[in-house]
C-alpha positions in Angstrom: 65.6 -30.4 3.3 68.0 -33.4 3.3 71.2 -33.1 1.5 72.8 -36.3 -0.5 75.7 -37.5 0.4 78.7 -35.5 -1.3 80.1 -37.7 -4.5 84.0 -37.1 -5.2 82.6 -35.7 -8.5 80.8 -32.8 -6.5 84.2 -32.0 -4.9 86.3 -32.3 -8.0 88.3 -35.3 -9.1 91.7 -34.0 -7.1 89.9 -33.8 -4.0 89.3 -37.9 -4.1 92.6 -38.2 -5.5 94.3 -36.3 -2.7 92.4 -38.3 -0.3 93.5 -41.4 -1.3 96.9 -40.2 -1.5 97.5 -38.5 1.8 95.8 -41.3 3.8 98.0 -43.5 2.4 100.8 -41.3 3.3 99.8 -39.1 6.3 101.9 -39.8 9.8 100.2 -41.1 12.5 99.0 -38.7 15.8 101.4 -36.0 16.1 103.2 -36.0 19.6 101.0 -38.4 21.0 98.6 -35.8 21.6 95.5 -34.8 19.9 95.1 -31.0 20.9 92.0 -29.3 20.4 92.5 -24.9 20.5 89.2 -22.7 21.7 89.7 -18.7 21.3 86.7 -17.2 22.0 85.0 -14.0 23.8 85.0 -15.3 27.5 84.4 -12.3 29.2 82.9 -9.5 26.9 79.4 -8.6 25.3 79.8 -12.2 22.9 80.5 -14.6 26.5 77.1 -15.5 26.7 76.5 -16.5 23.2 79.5 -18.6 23.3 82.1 -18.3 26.1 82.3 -20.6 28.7 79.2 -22.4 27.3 81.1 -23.2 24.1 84.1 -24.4 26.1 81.8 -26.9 28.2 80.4 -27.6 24.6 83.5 -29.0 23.5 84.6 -30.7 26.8 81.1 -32.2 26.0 82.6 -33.5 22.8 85.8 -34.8 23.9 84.0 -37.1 26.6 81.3 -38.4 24.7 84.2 -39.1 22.3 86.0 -41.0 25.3 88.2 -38.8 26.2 91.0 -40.9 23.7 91.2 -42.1 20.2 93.6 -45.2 19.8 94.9 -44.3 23.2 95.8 -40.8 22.4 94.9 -37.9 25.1 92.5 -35.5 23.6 93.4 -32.3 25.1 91.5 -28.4 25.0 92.8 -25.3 25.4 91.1 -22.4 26.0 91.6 -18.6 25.9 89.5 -15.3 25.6 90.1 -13.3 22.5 88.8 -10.0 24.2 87.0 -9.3 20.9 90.9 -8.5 19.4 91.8 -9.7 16.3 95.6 -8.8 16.9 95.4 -11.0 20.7 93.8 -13.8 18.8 96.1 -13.7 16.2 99.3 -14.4 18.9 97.2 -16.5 20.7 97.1 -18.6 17.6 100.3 -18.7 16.7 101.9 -19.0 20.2 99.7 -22.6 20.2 100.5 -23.5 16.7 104.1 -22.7 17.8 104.7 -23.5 20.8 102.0 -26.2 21.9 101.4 -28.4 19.0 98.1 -27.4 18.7 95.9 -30.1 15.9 92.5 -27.9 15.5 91.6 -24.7 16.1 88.3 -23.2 16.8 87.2 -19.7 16.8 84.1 -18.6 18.7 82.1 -15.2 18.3 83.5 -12.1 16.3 84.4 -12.4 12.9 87.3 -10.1 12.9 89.2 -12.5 15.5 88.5 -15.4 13.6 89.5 -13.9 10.5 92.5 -12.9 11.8 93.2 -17.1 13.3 92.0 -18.4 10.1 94.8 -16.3 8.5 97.4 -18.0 10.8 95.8 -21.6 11.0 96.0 -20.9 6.8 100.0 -19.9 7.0 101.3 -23.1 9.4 98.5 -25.2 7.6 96.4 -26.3 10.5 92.5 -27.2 10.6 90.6 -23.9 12.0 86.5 -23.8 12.2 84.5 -21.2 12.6 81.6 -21.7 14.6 80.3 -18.6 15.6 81.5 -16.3 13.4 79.1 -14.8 10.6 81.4 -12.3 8.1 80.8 -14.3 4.6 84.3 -13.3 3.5 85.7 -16.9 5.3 83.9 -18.2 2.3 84.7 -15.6 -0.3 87.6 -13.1 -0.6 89.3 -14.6 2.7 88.8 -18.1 1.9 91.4 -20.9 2.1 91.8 -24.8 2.0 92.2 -24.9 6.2 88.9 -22.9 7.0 85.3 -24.3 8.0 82.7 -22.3 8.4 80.6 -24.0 10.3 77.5 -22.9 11.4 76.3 -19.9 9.9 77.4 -16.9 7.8 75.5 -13.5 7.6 74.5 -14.1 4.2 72.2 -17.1 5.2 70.4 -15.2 8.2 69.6 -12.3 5.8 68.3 -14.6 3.1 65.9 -15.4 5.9 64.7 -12.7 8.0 64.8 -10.2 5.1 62.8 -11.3 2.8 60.5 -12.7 5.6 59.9 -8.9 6.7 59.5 -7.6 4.1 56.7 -10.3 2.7 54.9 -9.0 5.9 54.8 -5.4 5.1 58.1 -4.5 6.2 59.0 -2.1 3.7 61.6 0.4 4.6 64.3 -0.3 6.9 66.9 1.4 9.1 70.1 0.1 10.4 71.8 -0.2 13.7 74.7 -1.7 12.7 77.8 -3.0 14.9 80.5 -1.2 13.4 83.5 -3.7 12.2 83.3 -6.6 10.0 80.5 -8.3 11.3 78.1 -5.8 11.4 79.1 -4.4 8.1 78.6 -7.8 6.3 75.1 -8.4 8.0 74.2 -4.9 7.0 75.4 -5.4 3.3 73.7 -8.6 3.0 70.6 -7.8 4.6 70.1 -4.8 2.6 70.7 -6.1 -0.4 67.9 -9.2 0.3 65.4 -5.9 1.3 65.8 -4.7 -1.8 65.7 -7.4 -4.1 62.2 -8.1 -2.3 61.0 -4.4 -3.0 61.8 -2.8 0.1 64.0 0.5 0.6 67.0 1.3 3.3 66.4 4.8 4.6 69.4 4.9 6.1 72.2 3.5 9.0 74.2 4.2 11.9 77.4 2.2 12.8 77.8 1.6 16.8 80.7 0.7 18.7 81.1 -2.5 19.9 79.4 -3.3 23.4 78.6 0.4 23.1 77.1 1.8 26.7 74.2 4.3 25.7 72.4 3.5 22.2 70.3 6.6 22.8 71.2 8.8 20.1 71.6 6.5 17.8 68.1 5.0 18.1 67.0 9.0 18.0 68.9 8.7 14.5 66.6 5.2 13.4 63.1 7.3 14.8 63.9 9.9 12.6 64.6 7.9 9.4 60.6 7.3 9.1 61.3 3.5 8.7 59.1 1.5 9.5 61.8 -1.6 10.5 64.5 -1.1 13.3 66.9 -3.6 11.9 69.1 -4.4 14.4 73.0 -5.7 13.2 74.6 -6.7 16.1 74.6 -9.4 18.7 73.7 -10.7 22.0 74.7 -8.2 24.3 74.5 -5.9 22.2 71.6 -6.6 21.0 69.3 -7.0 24.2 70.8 -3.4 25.1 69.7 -1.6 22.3 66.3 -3.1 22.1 66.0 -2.3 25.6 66.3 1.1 24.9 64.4 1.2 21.7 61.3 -0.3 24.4 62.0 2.5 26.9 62.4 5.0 24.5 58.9 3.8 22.7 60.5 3.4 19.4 58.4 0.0 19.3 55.5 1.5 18.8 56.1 3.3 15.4 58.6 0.6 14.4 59.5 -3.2 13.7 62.5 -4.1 15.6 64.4 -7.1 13.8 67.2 -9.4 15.0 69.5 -10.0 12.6 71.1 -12.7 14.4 69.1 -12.7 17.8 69.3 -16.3 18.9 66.5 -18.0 21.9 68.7 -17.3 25.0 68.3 -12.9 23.9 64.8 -13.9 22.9 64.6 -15.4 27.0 66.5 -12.8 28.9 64.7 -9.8 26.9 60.9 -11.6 27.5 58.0 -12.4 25.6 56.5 -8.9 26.4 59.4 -7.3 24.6 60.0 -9.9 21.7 56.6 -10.8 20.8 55.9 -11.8 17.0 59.6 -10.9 15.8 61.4 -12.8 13.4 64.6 -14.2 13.4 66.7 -17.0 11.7 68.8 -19.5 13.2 70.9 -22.4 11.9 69.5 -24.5 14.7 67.8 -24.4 18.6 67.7 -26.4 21.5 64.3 -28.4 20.7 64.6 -28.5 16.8 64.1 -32.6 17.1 64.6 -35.3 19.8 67.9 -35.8 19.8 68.8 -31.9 19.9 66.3 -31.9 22.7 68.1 -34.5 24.4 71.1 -32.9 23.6 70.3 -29.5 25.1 69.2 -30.8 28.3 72.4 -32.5 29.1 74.2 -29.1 28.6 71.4 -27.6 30.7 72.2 -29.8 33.7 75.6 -28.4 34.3 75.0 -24.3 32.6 71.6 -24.0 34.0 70.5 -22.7 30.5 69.4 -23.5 26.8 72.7 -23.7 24.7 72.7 -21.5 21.5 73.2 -22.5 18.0 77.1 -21.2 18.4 77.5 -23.8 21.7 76.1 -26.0 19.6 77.8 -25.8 16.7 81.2 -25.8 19.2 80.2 -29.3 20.2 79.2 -30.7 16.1 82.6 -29.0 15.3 84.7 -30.4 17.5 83.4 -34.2 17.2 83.1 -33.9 13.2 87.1 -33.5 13.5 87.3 -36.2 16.5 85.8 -38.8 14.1 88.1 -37.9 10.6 90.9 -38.6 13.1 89.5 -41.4 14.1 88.5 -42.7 11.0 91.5 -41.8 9.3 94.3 -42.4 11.9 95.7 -39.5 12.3 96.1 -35.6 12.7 97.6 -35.1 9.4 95.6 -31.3 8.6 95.3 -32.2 4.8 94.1 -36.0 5.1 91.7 -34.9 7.9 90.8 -31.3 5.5 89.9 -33.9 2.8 88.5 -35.9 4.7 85.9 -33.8 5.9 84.8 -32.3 2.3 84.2 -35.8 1.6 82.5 -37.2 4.2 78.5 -35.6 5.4 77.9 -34.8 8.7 75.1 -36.0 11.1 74.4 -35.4 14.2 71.8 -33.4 16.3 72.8 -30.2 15.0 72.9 -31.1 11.1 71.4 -33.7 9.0 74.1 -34.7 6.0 75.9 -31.8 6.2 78.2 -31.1 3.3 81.4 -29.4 4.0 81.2 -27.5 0.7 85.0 -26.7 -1.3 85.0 -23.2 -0.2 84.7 -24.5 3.7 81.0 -23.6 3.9 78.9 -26.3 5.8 75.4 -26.7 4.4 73.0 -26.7 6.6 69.6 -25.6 6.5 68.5 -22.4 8.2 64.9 -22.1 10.1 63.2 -18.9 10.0 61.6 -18.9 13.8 58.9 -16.2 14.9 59.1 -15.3 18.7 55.2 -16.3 20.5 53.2 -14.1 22.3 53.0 -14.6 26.2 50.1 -16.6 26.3 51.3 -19.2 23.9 54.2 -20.2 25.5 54.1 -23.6 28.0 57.6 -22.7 29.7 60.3 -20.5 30.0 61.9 -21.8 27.4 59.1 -22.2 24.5 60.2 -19.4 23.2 59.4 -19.9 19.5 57.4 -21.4 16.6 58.7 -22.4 13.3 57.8 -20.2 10.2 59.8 -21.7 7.3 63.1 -24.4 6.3 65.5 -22.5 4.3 67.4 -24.8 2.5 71.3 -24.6 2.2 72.1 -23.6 -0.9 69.3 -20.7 -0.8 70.5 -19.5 2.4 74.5 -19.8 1.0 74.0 -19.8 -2.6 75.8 -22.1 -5.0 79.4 -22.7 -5.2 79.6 -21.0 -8.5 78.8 -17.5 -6.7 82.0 -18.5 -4.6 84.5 -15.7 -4.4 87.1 -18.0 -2.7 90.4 -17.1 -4.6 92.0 -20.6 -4.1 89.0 -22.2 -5.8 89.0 -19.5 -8.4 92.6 -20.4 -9.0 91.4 -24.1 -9.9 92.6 -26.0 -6.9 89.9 -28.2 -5.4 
């Protein structure tokens, strides 16, 4: 579904107004220097979801950019949150600090990019989200200096909930990662199950980049459910339904993937993965130019990227081009800036950067193929359904976001 262009009265009169008023006003680059901030898991059970892809992602960015704007060096820095919202935190300040940092982006795990949003919020700096899911960025944690950009947990339940449970997936248990992430993806996924008639027989909360998953996949067998729905992520996620597979829990149960994205899909196998559904807010081959796209980044990673790496790249060049456009690194004339202005490139088509900071962009509900319909190692997938934006997000009006609330724009 294509979304109009966003009108200043969508946004709210002040929003226009401010606009006009800070371009006028706003100082020119900052230091000479525009400097682009990545925190992300680089090492952990997120690094393959993100990581060093979603740095090369970015580097991607700032060439195809040309490596300038108005003959100011764009620079990146990089560093590994370790899954810590306190090191990601210092990190971010440290940079804000200490190293003039313009734009922040936070990778994987919501709790450390919660935690940087906080901080890019206090010294009033740009900070997007693009792999983190917990819907509070756009709700109770929400400020005027967050993006959310490519997917929150409340979309991909929207999705593959109600999706499973159309199919005769009635009753569901939960193996949920146990800190802000999982929680939310629980919360939201259950409440979508129910709302569609189906029941939640229960849940087990499981460390992050927990080792065994054994007896917490005896506690889903026991439950009777007929869904295994798993909350957690890439690593995580391919080890657990490992197990589930060894232990035969597959058998007498539906494992899910809350937020399983192509690359698990291709390291667990068709074998394993067959007919499951799962929603993403993009993949590699969703039209030509993300095709195109994706096999760039393939020559140098030697894989498909995932909708995260992706999302790192549309991120970082949707800020690129307000500072271009605008003429400078000002963080409220490039913040209005981009609630005003749609995005489009290969990852989203007219992308509105909502009030709250949510980017609307449709979601696709994808169901994995069986072995002998797949051409390659990397045709993975077929297309169920298009979930538009606001069904996936909801409208504004269900908005938590306190500043909005307050009647700021």
């Amino acid at each position: 579904m294509n979304h109009p262009a966003i009108s200043p009265a969508r946004l709210g009169a002040g929003l226009a107004l401010a606009l006009a008023g800070l371009s006028a006003s706003a100082a020119p680059i900052s230091d000479d220097v525009i400097r682009i901030g990545f925190i992300t898991d680089m090492s952990g059970v997120y690094a393959d979801g993100d990581g060093p892809g979603g740095a090369h992602a970015i580097r991607m960015a700032i060439a195809d950019a040309g490596g300038t704007i108005d003959g100011r060096k764009i620079e990146l820095l990089v560093a590994d949150s370790r899954n810590k919202a306190d090191v990601s935190s210092a990190l971010a300040r440290d940079w804000f600090d200490n190293q003039h940092l313009d734009l922040l982006i936070g990778g994987t795990n919501s709790a450390a990019s919660l935690a940087m949003s906080a901080v890019a919020a206090e010294k009033k700096k740009p900070f997007i989200t693009s792999g983190a899911g917990a819907s509070a960025f756009t709700n109770a944690q929400c400020n005027p200096y967050t993006i959310q950009y490519t997917y929150s947990t409340r979309g991909l339940a929207r999705g593959t909930g109600a999706a499973v449970v159309q199919q005769g997936g009635g009753s569901w248990f939960f193996l949920t990662t146990d800190y802000t992430f999982g929680h939310e993806l629980e919360h939201d996924t259950a409440a979508v199950v129910e709302a569609a008639g189906g029941r939640v027989l229960g849940s087990v909360r499981t460390p992050l980049g927990a080792a065994d998953f054994s007896s917490f996949l005896l506690q889903a067998q026991s439950s009777g459910a007929k869904v295994l729905a798993l909350a957690n992520a890439t690593a995580d996620f391919v080890n657990s339904l490992k197990t589930a597979v060894e232990f035969g829990l597959t058998r007498t149960m539906t494992p899910v993937g809350l937020t399983a994205t192509l690359l698990d899909i291709h390291a667990l196998g068709l074998d394993v993965t067959q007919g499951m559904y799962f929603t993403v807010p993009w993949y590699w081959n969703k039209n030509p130019d993300s095709e195109a796209w994706s096999r760039r980044y393939f020559e140098t990673i030697g894989r498909m990227p995932t909708y995260g790496q992706a999302g790192d790249y549309s991120a970082a060049t949707a800020y690129l081009n307000a500072v271009r456009q605008t003429g400078t690194d000002d963080a409220d004339t490039i913040m209005a800036w981009l609630k005003s202005h749609p995005v489009n490139d290969f990852f989203v088509h007219n992308g509105v950067i909502r009030a709250d900071g949510r980017m609307m962009n449709d979601l696709t509900l994808l169901q994995v193929k069986a072995p002998a319909e797949s051409t390659g190692p990397w045709d993975l997938h077929k297309v169920v359904a298009t979930i538009a934006a606001e069904t996936a997000y909801g409208p504004l009006s269900e908005s938590t976001c306190p500043y909005l609330k307050n009647g700021k724009p």
